[in-house]
PDB file of N, CA, C and O in Angstrom:
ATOM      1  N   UNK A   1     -17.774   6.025  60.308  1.00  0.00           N
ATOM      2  CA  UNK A   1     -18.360   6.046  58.987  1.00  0.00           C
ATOM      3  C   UNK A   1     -17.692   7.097  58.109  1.00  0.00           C
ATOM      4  O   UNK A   1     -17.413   7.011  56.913  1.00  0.00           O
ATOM      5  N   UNK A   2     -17.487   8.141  58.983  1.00  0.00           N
ATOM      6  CA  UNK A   2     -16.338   9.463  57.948  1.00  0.00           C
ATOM      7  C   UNK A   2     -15.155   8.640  57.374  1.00  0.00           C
ATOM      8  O   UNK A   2     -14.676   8.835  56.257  1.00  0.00           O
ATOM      9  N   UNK A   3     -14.795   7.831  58.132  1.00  0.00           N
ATOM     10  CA  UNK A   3     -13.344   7.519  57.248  1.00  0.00           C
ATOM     11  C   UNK A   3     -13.216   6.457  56.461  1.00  0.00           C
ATOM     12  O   UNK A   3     -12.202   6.212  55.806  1.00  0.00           O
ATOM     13  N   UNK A   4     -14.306   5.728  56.486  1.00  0.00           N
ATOM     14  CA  UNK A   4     -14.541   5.076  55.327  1.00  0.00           C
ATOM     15  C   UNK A   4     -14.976   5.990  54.037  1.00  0.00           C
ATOM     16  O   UNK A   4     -14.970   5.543  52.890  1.00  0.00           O
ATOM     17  N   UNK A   5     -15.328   7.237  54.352  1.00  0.00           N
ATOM     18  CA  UNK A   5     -16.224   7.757  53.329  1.00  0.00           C
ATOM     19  C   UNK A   5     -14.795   8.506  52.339  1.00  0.00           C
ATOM     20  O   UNK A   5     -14.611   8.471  51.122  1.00  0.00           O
ATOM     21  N   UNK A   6     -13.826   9.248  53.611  1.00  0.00           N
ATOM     22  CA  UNK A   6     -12.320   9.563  53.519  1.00  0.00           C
ATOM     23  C   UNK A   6     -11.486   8.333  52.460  1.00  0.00           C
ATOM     24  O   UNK A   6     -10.718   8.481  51.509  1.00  0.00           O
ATOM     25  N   UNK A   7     -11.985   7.240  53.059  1.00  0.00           N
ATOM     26  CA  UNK A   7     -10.856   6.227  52.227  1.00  0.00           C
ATOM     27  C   UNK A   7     -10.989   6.088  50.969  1.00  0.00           C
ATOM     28  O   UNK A   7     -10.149   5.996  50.074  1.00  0.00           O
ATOM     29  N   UNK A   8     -12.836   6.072  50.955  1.00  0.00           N
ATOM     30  CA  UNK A   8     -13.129   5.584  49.764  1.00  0.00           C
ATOM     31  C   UNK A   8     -12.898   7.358  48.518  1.00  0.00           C
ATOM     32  O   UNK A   8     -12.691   7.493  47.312  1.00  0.00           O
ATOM     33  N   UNK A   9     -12.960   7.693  48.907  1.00  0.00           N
ATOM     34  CA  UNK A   9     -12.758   9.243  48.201  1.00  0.00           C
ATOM     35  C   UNK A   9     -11.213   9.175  47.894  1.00  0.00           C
ATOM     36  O   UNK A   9     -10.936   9.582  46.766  1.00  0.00           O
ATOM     37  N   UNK A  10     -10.141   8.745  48.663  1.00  0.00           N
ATOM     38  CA  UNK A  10      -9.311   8.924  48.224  1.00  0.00           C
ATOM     39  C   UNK A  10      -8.489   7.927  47.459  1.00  0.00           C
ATOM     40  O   UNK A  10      -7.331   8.113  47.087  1.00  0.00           O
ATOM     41  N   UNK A  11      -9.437   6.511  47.202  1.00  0.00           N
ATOM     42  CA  UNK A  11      -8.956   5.497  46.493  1.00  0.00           C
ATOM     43  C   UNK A  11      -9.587   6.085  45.099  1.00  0.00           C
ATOM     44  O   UNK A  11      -9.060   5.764  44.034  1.00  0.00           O
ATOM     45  N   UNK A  12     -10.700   6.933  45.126  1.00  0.00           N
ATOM     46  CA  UNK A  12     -11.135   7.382  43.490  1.00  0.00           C
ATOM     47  C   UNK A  12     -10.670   8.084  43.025  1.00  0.00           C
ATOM     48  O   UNK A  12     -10.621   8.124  41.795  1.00  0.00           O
ATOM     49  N   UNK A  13      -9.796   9.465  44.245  1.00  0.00           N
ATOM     50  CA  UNK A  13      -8.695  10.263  43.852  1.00  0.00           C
ATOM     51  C   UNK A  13      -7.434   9.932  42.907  1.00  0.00           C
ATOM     52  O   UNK A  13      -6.870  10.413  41.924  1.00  0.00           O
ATOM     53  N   UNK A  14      -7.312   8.766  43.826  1.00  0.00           N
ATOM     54  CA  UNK A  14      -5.981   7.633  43.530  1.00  0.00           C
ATOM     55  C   UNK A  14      -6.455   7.037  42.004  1.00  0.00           C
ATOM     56  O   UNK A  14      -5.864   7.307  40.959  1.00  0.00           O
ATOM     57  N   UNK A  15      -7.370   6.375  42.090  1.00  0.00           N
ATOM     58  CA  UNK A  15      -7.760   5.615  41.007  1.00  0.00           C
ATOM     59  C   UNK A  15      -7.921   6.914  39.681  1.00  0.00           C
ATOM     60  O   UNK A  15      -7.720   6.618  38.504  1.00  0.00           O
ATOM     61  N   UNK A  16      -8.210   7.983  40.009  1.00  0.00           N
ATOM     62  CA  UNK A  16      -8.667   8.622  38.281  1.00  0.00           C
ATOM     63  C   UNK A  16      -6.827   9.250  38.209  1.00  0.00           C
ATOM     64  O   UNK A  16      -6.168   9.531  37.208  1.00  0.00           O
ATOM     65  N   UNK A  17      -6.511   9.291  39.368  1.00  0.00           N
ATOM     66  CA  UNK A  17      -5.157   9.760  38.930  1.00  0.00           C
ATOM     67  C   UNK A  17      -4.148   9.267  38.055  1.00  0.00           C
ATOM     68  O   UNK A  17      -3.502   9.652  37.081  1.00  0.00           O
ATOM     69  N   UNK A  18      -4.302   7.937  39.019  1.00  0.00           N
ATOM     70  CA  UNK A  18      -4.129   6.377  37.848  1.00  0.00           C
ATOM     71  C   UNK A  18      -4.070   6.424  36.496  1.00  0.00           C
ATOM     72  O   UNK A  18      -3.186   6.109  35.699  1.00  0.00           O
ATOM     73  N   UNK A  19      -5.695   7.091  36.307  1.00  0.00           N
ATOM     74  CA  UNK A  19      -6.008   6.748  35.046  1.00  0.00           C
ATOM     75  C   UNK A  19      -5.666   8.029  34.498  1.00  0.00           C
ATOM     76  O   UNK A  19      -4.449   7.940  34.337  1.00  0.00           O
ATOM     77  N   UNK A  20      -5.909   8.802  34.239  1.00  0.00           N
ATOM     78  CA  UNK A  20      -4.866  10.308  34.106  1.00  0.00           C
ATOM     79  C   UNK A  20      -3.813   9.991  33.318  1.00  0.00           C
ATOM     80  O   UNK A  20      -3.772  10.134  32.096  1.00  0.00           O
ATOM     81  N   UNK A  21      -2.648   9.401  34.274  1.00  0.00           N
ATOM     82  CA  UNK A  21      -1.307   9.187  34.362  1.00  0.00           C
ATOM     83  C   UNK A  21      -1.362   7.981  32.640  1.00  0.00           C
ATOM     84  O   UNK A  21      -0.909   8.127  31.505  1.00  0.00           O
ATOM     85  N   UNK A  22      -2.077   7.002  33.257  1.00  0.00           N
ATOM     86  CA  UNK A  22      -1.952   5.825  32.435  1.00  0.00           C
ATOM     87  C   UNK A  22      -2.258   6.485  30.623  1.00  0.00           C
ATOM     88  O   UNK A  22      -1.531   6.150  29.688  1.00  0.00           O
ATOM     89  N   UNK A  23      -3.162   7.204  30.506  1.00  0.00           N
ATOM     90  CA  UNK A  23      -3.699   7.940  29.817  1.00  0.00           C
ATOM     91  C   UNK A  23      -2.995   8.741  29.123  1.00  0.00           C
ATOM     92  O   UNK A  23      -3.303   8.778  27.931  1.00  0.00           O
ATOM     93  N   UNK A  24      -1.996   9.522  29.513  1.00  0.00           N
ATOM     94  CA  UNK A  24      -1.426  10.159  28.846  1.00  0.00           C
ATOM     95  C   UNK A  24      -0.006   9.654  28.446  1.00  0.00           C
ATOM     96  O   UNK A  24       0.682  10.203  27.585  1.00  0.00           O
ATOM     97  N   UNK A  25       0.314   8.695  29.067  1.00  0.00           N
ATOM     98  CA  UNK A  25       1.323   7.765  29.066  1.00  0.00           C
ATOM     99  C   UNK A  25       0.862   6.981  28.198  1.00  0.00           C
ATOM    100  O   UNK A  25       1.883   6.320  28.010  1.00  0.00           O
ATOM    101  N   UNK A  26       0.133   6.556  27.543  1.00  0.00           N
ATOM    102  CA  UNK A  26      -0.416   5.889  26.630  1.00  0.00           C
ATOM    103  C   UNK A  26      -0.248   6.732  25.167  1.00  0.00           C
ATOM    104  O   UNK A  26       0.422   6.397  24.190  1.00  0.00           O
ATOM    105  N   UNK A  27      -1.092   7.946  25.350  1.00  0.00           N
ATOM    106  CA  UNK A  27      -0.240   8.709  24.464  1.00  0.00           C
ATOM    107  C   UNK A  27       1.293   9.231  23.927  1.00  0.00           C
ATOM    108  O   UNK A  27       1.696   9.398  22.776  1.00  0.00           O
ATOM    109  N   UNK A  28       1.789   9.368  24.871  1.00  0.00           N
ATOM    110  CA  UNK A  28       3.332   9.759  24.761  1.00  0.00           C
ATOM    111  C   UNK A  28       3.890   8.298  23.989  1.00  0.00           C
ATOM    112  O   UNK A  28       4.788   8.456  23.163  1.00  0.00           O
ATOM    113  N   UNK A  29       3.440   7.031  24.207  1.00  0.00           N
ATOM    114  CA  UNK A  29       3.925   5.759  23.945  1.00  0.00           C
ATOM    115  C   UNK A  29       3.468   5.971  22.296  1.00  0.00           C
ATOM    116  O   UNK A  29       4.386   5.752  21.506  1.00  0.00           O
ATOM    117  N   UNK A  30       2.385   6.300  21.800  1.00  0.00           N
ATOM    118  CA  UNK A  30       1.764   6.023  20.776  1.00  0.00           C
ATOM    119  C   UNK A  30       2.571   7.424  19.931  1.00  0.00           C
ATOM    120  O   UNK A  30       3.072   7.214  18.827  1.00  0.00           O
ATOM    121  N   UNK A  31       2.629   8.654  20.479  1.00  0.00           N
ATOM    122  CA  UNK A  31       3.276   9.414  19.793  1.00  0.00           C
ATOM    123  C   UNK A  31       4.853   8.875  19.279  1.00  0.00           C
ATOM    124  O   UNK A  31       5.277   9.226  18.178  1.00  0.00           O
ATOM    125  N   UNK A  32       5.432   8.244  19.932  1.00  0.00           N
ATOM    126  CA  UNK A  32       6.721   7.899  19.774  1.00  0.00           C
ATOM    127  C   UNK A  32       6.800   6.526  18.934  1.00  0.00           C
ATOM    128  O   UNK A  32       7.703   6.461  18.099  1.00  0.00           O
ATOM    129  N   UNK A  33       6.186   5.742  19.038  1.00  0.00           N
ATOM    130  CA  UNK A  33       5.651   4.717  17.979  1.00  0.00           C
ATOM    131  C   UNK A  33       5.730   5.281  16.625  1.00  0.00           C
ATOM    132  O   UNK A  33       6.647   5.150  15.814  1.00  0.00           O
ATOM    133  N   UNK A  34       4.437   6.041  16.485  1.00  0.00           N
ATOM    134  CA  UNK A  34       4.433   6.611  15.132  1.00  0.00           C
ATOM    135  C   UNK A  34       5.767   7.147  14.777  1.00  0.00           C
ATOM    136  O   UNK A  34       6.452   6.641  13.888  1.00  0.00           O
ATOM    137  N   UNK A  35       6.180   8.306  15.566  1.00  0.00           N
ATOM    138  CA  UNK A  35       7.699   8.805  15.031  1.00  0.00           C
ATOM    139  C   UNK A  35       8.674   7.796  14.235  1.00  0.00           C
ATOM    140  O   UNK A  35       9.259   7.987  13.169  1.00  0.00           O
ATOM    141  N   UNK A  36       8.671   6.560  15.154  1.00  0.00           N
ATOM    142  CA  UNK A  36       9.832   5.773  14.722  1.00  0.00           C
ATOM    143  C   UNK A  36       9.595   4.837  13.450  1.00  0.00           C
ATOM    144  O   UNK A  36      10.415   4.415  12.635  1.00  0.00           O
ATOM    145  N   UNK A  37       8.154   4.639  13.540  1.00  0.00           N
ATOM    146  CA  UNK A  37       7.449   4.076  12.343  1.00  0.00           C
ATOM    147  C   UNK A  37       7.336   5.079  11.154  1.00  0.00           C
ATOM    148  O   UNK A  37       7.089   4.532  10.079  1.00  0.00           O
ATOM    149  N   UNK A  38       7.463   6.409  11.129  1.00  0.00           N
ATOM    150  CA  UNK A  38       7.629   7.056  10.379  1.00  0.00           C
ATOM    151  C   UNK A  38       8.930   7.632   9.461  1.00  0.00           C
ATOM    152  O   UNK A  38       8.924   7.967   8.277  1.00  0.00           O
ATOM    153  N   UNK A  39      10.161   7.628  10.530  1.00  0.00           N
ATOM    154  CA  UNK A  39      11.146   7.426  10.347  1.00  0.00           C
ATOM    155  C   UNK A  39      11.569   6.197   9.711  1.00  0.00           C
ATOM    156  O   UNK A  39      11.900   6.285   8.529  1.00  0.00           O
ATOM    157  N   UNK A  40      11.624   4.982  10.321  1.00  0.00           N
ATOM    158  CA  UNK A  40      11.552   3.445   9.234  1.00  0.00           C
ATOM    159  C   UNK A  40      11.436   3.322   7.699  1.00  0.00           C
ATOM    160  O   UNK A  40      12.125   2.976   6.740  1.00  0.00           O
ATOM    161  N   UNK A  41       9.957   3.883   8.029  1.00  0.00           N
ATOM    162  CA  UNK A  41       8.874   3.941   6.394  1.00  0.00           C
ATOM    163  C   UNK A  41      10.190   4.983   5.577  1.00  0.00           C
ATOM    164  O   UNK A  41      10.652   4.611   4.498  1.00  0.00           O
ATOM    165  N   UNK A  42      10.556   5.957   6.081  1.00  0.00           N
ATOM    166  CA  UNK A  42      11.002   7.604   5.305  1.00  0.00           C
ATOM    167  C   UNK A  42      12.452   6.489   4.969  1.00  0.00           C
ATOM    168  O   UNK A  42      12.846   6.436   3.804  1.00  0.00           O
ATOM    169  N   UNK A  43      12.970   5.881   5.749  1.00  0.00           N
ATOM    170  CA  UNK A  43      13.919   5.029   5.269  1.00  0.00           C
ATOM    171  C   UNK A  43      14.186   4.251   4.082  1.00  0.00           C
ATOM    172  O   UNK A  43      15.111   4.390   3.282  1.00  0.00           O
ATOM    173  N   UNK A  44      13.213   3.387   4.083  1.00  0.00           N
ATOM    174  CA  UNK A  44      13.192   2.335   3.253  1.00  0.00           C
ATOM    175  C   UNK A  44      12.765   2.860   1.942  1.00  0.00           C
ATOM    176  O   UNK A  44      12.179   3.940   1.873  1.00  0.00           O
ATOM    177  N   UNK A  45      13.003   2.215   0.995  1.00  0.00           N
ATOM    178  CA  UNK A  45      12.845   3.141  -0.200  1.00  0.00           C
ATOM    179  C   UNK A  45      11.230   2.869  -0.613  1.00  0.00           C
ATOM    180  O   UNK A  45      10.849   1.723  -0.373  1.00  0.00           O
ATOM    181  N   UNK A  46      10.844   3.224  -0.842  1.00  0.00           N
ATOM    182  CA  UNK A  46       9.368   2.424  -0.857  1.00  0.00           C
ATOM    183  C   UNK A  46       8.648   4.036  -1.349  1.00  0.00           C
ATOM    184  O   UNK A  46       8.713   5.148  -0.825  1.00  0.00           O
ATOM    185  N   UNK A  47       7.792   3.400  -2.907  1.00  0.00           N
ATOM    186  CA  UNK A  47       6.773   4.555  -3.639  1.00  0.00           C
ATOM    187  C   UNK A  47       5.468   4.754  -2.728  1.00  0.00           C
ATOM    188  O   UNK A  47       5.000   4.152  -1.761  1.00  0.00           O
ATOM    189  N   UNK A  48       5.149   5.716  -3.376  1.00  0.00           N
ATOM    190  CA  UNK A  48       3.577   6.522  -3.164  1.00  0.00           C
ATOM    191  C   UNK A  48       2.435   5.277  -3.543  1.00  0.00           C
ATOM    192  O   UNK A  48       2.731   4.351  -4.299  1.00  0.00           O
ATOM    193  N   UNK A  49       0.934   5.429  -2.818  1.00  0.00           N
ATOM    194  CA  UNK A  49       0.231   4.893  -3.801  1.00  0.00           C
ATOM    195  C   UNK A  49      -0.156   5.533  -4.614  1.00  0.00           C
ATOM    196  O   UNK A  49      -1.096   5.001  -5.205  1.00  0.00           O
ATOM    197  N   UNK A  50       0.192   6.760  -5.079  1.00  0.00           N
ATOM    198  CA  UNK A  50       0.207   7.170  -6.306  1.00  0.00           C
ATOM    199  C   UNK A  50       0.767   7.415  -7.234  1.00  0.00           C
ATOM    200  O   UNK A  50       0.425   8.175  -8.140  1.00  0.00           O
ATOM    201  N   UNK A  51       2.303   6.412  -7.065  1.00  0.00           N
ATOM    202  CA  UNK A  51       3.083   6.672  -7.684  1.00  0.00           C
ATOM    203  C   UNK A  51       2.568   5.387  -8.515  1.00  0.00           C
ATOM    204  O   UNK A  51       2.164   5.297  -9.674  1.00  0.00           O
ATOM    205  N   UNK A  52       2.729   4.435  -7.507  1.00  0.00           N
ATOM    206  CA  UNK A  52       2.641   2.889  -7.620  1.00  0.00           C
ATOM    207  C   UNK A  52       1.268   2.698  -8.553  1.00  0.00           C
ATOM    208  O   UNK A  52       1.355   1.652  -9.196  1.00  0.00           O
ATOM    209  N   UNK A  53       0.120   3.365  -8.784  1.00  0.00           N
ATOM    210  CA  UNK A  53      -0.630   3.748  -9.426  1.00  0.00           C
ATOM    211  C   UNK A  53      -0.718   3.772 -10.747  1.00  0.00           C
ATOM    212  O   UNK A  53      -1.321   3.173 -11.638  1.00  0.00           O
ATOM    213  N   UNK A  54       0.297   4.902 -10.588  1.00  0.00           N
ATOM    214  CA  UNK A  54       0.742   5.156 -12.127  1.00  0.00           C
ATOM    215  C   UNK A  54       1.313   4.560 -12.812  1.00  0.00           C
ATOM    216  O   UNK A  54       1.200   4.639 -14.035  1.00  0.00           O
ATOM    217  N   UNK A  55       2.273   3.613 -12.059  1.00  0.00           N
ATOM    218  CA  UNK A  55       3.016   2.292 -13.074  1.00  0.00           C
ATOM    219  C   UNK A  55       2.101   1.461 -13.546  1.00  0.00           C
ATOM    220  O   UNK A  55       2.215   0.884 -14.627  1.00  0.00           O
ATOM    221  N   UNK A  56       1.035   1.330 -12.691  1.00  0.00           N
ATOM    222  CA  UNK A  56       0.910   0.170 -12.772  1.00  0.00           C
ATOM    223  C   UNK A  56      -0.521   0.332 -14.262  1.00  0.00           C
ATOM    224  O   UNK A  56      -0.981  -0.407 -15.133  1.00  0.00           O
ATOM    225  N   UNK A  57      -0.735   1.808 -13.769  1.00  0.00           N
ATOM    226  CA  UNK A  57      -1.541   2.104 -15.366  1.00  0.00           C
ATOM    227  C   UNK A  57      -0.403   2.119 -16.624  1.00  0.00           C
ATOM    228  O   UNK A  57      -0.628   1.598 -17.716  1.00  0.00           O
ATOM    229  N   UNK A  58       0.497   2.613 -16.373  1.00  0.00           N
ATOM    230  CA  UNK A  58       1.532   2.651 -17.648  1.00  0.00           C
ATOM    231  C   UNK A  58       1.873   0.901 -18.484  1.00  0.00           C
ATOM    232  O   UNK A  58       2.000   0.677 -19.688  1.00  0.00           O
ATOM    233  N   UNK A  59       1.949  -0.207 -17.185  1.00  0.00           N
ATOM    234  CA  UNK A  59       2.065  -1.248 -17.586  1.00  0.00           C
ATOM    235  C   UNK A  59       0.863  -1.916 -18.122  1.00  0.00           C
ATOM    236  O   UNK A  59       0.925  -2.620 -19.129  1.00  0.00           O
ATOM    237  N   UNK A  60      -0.211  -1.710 -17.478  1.00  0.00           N
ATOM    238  CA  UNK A  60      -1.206  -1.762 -17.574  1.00  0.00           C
ATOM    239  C   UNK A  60      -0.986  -1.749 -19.990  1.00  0.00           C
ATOM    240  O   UNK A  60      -0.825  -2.595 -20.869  1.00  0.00           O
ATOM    241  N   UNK A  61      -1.137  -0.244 -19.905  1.00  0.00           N
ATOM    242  CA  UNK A  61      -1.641  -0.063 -21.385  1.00  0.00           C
ATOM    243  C   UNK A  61      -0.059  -0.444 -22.408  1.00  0.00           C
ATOM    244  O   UNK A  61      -0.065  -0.391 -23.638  1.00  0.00           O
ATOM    245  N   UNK A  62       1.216  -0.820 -21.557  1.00  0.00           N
ATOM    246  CA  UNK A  62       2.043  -1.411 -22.570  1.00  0.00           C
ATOM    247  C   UNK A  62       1.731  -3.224 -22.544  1.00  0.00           C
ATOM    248  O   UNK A  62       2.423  -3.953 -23.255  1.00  0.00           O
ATOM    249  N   UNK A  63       0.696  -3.765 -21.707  1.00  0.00           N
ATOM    250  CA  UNK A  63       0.699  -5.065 -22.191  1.00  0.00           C
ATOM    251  C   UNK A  63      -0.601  -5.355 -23.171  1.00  0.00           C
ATOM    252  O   UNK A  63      -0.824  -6.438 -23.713  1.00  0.00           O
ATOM    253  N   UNK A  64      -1.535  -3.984 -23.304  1.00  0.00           N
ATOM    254  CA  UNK A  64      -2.568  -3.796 -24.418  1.00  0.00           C
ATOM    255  C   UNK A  64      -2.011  -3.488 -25.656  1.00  0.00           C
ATOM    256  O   UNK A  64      -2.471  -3.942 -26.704  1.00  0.00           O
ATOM    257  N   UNK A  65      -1.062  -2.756 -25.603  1.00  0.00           N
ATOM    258  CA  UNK A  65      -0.252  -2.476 -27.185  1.00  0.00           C
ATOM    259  C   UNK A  65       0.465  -3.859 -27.320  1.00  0.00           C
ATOM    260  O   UNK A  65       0.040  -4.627 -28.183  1.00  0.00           O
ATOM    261  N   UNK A  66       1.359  -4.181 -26.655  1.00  0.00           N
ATOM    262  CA  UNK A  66       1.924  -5.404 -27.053  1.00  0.00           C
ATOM    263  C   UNK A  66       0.917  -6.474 -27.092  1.00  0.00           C
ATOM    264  O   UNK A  66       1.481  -7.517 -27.420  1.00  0.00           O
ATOM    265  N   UNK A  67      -0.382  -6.653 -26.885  1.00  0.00           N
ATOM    266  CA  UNK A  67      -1.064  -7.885 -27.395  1.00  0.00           C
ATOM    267  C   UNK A  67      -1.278  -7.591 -28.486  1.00  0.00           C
ATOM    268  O   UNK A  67      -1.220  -8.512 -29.301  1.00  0.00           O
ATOM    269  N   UNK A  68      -1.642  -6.098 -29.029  1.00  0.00           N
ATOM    270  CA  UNK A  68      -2.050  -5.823 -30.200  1.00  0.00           C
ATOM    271  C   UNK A  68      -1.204  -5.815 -31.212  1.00  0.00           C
ATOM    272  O   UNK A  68      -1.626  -5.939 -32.362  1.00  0.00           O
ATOM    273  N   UNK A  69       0.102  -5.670 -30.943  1.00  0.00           N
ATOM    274  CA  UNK A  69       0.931  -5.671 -31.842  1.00  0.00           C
ATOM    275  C   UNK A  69       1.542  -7.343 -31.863  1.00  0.00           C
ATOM    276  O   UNK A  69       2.232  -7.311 -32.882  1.00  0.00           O
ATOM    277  N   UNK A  70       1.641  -8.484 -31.413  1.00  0.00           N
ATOM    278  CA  UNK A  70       1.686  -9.455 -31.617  1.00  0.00           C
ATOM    279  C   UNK A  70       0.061  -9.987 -31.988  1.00  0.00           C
ATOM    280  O   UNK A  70       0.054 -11.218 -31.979  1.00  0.00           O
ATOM    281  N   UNK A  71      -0.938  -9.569 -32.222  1.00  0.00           N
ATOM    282  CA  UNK A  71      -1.866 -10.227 -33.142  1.00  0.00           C
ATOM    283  C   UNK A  71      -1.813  -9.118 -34.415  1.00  0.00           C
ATOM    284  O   UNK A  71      -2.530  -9.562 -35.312  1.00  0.00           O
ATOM    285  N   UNK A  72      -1.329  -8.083 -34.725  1.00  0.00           N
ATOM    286  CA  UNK A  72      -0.962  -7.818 -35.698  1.00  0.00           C
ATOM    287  C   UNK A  72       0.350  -8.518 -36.383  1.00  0.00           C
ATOM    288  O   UNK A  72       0.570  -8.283 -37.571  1.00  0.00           O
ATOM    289  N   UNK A  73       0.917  -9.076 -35.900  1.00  0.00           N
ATOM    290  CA  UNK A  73       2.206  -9.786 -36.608  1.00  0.00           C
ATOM    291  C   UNK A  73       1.591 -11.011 -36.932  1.00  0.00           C
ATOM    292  O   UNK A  73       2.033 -11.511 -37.966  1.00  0.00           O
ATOM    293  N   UNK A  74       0.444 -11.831 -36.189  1.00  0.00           N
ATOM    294  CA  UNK A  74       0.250 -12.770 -36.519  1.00  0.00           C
ATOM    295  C   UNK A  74      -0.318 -12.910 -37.676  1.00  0.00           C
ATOM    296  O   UNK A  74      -0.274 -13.891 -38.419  1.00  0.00           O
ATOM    297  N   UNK A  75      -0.967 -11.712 -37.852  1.00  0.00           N
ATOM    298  CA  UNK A  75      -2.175 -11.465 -38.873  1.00  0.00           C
ATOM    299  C   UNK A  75      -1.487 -11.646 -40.144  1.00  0.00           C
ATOM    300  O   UNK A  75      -1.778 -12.498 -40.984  1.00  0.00           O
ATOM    301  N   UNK A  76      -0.013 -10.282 -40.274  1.00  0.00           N
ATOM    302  CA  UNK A  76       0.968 -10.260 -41.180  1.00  0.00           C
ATOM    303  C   UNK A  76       1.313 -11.328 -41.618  1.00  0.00           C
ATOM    304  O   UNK A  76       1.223 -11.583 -42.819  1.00  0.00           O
ATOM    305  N   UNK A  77       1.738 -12.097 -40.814  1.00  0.00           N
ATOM    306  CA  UNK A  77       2.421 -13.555 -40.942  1.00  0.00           C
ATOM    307  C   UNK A  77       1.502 -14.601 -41.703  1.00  0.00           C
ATOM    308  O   UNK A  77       2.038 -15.123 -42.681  1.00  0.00           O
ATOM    309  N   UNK A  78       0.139 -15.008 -41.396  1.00  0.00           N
ATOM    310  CA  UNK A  78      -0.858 -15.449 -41.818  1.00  0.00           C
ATOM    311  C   UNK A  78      -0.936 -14.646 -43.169  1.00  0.00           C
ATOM    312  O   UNK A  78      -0.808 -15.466 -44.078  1.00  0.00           O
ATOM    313  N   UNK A  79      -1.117 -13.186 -43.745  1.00  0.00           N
ATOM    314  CA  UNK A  79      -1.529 -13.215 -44.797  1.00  0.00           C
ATOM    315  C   UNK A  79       0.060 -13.469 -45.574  1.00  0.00           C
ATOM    316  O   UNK A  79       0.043 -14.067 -46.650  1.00  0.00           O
ATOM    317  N   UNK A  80       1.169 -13.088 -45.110  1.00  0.00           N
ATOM    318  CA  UNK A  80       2.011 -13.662 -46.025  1.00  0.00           C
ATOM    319  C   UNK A  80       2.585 -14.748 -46.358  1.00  0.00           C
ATOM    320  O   UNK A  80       3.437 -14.756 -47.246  1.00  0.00           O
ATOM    321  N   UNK A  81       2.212 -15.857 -45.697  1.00  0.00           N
ATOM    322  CA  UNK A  81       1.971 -17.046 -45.759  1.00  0.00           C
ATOM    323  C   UNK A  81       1.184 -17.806 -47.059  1.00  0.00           C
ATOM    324  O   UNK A  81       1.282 -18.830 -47.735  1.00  0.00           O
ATOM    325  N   UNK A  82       0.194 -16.393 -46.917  1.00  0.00           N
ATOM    326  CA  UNK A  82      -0.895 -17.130 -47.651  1.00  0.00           C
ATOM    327  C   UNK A  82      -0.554 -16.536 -49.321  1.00  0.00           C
ATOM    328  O   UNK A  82      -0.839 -17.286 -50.254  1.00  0.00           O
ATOM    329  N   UNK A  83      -0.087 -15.494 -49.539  1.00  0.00           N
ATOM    330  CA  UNK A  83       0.613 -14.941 -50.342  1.00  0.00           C
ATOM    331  C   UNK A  83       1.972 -15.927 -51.220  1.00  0.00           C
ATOM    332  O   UNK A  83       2.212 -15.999 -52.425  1.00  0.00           O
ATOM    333  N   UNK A  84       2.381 -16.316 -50.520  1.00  0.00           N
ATOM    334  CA  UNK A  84       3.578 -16.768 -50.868  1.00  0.00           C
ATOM    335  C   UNK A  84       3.096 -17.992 -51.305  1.00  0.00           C
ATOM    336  O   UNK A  84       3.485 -18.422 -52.391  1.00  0.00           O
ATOM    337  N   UNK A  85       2.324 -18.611 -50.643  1.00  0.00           N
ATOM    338  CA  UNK A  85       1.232 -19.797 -51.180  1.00  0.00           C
ATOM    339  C   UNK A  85       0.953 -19.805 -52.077  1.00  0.00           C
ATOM    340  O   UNK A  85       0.910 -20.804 -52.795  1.00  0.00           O
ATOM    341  N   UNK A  86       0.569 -18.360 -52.468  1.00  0.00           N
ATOM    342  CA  UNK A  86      -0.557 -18.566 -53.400  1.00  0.00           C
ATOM    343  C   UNK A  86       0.338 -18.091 -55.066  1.00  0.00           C
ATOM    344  O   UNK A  86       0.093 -18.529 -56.189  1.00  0.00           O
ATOM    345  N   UNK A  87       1.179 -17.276 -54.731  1.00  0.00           N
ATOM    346  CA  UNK A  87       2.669 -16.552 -56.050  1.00  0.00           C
ATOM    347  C   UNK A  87       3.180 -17.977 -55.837  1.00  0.00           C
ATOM    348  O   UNK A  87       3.562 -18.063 -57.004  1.00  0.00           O
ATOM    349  N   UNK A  88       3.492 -19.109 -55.350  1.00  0.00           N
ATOM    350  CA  UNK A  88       3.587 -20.427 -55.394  1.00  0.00           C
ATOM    351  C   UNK A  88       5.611 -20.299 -55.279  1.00  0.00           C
ATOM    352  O   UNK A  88       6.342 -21.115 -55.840  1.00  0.00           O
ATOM    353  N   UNK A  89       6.150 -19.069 -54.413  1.00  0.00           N
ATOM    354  CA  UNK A  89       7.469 -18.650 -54.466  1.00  0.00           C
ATOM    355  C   UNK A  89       7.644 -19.924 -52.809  1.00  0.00           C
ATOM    356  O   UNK A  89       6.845 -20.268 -51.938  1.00  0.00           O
ATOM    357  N   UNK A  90       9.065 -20.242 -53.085  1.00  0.00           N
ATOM    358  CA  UNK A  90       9.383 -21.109 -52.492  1.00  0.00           C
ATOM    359  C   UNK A  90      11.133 -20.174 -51.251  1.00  0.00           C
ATOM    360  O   UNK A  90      12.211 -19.636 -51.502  1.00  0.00           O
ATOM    361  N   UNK A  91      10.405 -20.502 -50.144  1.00  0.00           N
ATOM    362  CA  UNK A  91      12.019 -19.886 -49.513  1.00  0.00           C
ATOM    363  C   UNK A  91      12.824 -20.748 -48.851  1.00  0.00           C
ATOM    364  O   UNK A  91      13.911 -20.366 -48.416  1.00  0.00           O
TER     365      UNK A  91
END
């Protein structure tokens, strides 16, 4: 009965060692992952999201001026239209 008790003690020895091993080997795998994924990313040319942010507010408020300034031309256009209509001048 001792050496079953022996075996089994040293298969849990075995087994957490296992897991130990597997464990930190798991880490070392994941540390080196990131590195190379970090390296990649640092490669490729590629913005911030806060850079990317900021364009995209900058574009953002140049397609609000440019609506506004093409319904101000339209406006122009419409009253001089109506002008020229109305001085009865011919172009």
């Amino acid at each position: 009965m001792q050496t079953q008790n022996r075996l089994f003690d040293d298969i849990a020895r075995l087994a957490n060692g296992a897991a130990g091993f597997a464990s930190g080997l798991r880490e070392e795998v994941e540390g080196l992952v990131k590195n190379r994924l970090d390296r990649l990313l640092g490669e490729m040319d590629l913005v911030s999201r806060e850079e990317f942010d900021a364009v995209k507010d900058v574009a953002a408020a140049a397609r609000l001026e440019q609506e506004k300034l093409t319904k101000q031309l339209a406006d122009l256009a419409t009253r001089l239209a109506a002008a020229e209509k109305g001085s009865g001048q011919v172009e």
